[in-house]
N, C-alpha and C positions, 0 to 999 in steps of 0.2 A: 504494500500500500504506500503511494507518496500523499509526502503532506508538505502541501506548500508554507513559508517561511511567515513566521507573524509578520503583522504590517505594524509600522510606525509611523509618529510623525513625520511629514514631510514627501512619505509614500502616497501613492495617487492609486484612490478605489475609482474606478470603471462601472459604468450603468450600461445596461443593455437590455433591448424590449423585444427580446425573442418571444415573448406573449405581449399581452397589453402593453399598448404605451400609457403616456403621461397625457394625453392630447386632450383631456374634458376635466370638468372642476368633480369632485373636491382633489383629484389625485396630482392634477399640473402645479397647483398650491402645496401642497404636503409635498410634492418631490422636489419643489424648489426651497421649500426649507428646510429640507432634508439635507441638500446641497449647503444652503449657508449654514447648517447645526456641523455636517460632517468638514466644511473648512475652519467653522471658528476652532477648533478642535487639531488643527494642523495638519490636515491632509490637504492634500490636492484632490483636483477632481478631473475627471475624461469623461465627456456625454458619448454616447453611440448613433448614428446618423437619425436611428429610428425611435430615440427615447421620449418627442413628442410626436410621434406616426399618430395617427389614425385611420388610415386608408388599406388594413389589412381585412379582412374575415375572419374573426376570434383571436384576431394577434394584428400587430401595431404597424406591420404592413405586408408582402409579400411574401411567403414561404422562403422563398430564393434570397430575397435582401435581409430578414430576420435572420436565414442559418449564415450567410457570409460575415454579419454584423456580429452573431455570439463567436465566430470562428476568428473573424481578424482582430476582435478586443480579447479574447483567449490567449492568442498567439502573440499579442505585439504588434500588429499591422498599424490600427490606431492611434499608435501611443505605448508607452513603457504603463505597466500599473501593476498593480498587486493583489487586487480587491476586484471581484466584477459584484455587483449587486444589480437582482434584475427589476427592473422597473414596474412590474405587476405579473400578478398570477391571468388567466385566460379561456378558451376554451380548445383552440388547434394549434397548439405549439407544438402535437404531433408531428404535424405537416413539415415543419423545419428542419424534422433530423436529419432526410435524406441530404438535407444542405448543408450540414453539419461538416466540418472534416474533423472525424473522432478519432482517425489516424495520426493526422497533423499534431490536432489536441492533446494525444498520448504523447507525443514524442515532444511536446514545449514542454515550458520551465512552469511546474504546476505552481496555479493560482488560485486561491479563495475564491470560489462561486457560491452566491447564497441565494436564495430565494427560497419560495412553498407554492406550493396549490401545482399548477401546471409546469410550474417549472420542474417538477420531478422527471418531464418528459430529460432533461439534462443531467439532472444530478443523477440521476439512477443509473444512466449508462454511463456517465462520470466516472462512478464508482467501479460499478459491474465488469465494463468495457477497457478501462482506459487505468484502472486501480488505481482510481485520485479522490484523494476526498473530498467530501464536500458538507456546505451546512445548510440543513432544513432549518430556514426559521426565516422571519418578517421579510415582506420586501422594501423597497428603498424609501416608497412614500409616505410610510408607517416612522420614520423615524425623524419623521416633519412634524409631530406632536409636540404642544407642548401641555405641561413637562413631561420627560419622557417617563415611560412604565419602567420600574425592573428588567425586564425582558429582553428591552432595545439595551441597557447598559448591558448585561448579560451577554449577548449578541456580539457587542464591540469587545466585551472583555476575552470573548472566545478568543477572537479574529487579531489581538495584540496581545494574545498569549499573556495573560494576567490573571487566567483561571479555566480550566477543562471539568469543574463541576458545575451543575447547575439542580436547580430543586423546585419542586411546583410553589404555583403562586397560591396566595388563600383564597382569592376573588375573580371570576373570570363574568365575560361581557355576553350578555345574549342578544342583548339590541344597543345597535349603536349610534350614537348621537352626529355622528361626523356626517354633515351635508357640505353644500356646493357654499350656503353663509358659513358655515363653520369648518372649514377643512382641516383646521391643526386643533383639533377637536380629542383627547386625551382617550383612552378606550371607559368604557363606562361600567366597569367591574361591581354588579351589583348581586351578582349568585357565589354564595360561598360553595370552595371546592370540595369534592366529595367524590374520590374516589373507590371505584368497584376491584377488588383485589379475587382472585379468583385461582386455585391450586396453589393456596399458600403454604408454608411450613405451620405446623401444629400449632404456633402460636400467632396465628393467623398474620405475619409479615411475609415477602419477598425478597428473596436476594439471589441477584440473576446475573451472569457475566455471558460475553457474547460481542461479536460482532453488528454496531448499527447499521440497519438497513431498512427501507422504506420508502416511504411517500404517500404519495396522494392515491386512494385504491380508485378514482376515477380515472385514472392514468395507467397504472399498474396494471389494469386489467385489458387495456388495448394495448400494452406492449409486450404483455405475456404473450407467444408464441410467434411474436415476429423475429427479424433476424435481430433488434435490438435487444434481446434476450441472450444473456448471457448468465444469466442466475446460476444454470447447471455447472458451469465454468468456473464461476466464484466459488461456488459452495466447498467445491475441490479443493479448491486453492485454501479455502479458507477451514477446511473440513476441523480441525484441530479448535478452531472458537468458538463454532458454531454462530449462529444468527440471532440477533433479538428482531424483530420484526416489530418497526414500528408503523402505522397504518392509520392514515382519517379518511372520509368523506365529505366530497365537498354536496354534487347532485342529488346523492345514492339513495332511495328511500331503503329502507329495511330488509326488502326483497332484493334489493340490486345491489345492497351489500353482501347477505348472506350469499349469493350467485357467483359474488367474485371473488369470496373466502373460499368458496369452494370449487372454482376453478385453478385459483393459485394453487390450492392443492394440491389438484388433481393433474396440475403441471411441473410436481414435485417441489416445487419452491417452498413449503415446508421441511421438508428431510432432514435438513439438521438444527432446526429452530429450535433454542435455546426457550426462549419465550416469547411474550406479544406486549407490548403497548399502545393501543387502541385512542387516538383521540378522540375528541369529542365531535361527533358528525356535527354537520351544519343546519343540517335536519334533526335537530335533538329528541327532543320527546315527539316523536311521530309514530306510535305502534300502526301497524295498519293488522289488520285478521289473525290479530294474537299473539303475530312477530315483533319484538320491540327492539331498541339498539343492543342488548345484552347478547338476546340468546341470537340477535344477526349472525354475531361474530364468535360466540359461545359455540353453538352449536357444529361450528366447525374446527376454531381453537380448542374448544376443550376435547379432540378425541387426541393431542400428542400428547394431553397429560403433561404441560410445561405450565411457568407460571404468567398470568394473565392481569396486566393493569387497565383498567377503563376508565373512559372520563378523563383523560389524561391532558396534559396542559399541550397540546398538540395537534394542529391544524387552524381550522374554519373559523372558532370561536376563541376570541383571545383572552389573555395572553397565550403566548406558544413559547416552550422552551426551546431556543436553538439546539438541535442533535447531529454532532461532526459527524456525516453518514459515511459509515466505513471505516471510524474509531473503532478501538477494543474495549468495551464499555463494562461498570458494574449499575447495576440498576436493585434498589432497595426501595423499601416500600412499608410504610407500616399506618392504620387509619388511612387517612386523607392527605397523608405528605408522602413524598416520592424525591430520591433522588438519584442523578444521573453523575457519574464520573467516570470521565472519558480519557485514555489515556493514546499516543500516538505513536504506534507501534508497528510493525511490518506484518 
């Protein structure tokens, strides 16, 4: 596994809109002070041609200019930088792999790429593909808040090496106040957290080690069985850590989760799962004909008999812990706190 080098001041983080750009309010405001929060701060900055696009279909502009854009800010074409941070989550940032050069991308000087939601279509084969890691967590316009959540500090303290632990928050957002008059608008954390533990040890905690791995199961489920599919491969490679599988939804209702729990399965991507961390769908409390978000994901997790977190600070609804995907993680767990400690290791 490479890990690319902490950034510091004076180094220059990269935005790129391989899914949504910034091009409509509240997100062109929160990305632009996003920009002034991350220079008062001593960085530099590098935009991507497409980081205010709007002339794409589910992405910020054309399939073909989106993959050359995440490719020549990967590589250096653009500019020297250290950091890419992607400009928004999406709906077909699919579409951009084939434009992708994940060849090219293996053989540069690896870089910090962070995003969530759609940008798993990147970090996943990041990882999988190319054995670079990478961080799930907030995109760029998210850190245009003021003041900022724990989570964004969290986020930056990953990314400049000042701490590889992180632990859930107590309060997370189920409707969010930020409009087009408010866009630097703070997240609205008004449901106390409460995590679902599930194959604990006898004294009903978890303590789980493993290789991070995941993303968005909206995504995950259209890349299982294409040639971006390299899970089989990793697992090899990685057979000795095994896997923590971490997993949200963004779309999914209940049924369209449990569907693609159990196609990952039945595509082996299970096999050496260590255990699951589950966030919290976007579609929260939705049961539909008696299925509800537990036994979605239960009903398939629970046949390896590994240990199982839900509700977790991870995806749709924030805050989100940033997780280095494709660290060597310990994950513990006890009530409603959980914590993640990531260590950076081959």
């Amino acid at each position: 596994m490479r890990y690319p080098e902490f950034i510091k001041k004076g180094d220059t983080i990269g935005f790129a809109a391989p899914s949504f750009g910034c091009a409509s309010e509240p997100y062109r405001s929160a990305f632009e002070s996003s920009i002034g929060a991350f220079e008062s701060m001593g960085f530099n900055t590098l935009l991507g041609p497409n980081c205010y696009e709007g002339s794409g279909i589910g992405i910020s502009s054309s399939p073909e200019s989106c993959g050359a854009e995440l490719t020549a800010m990967y590589c250096g074409d653009l500019g020297e930088c250290s950091a890419i941070m992607a400009c928004g989550g999406g709906e077909l940032m699919c579409e951009t792999l084939e434009h992708v050069d994940l060849e090219r991308i293996a053989a540069a000087r690896p870089k910090w790429y962070s995003g969530f939601s759609d940008n798993t279509n990147f970090i996943f084969p990041l990882v999988t593909m190319c054995d670079t890691a990478a961080v799930y967590g907030p995109n760029a316009p998210a850190f245009g808040m003021e003041p900022w959540h724990k989570n964004l500090s969290d986020m930056m303290d990953i990314l400049t090496g000042k701490k590889l632990t992180v632990g859930s928050y107590r309060r997370w957002e189920s409707h969010s106040l930020k409009s087009e008059e408010n866009p630097l608008e703070p997240y609205n954390c008004t449901e106390k957290n409460r995590l679902i533990l599930k194959n604990t040890a006898s004294d009903g905690t978890i303590d789980m080690s493993g290789r991070l791995l995941g993303g968005c199961m909206d995504v995950l489920a259209m890349l299982c069985g294409t040639g971006f599919d390299h899970v089989g491969k990793f697992q090899e490679r990685y057979a000795r850590d095994g896997i923590i599988w971490f997993l949200e939804a963004c779309d999914l209702n209940v049924f369209s989760m449990r569907r693609v729990m159990w196609q990952l399965e039945q595509a082996g991507w299970f096999e050496t799962a260590k255990g699951f961390i589950i966030g919290r769908p976007y579609h929260f409390d939705e049961p539909m004909m008696g299925l509800d978000r537990i036994e979605a994901v239960m009903g398939i997790a629970g046949r390896h008999n590994v240990p199982v977190i839900l509700d977790a600070d991870v995806g749709h609804l924030p805050p989100m812990m940033p997780l280095v995907a494709g660290s060597l993680a310990r994950v513990t767990a006890s009530g409603s706190r959980m914590r993640v400690s990531m260590k950076l290791v081959d």
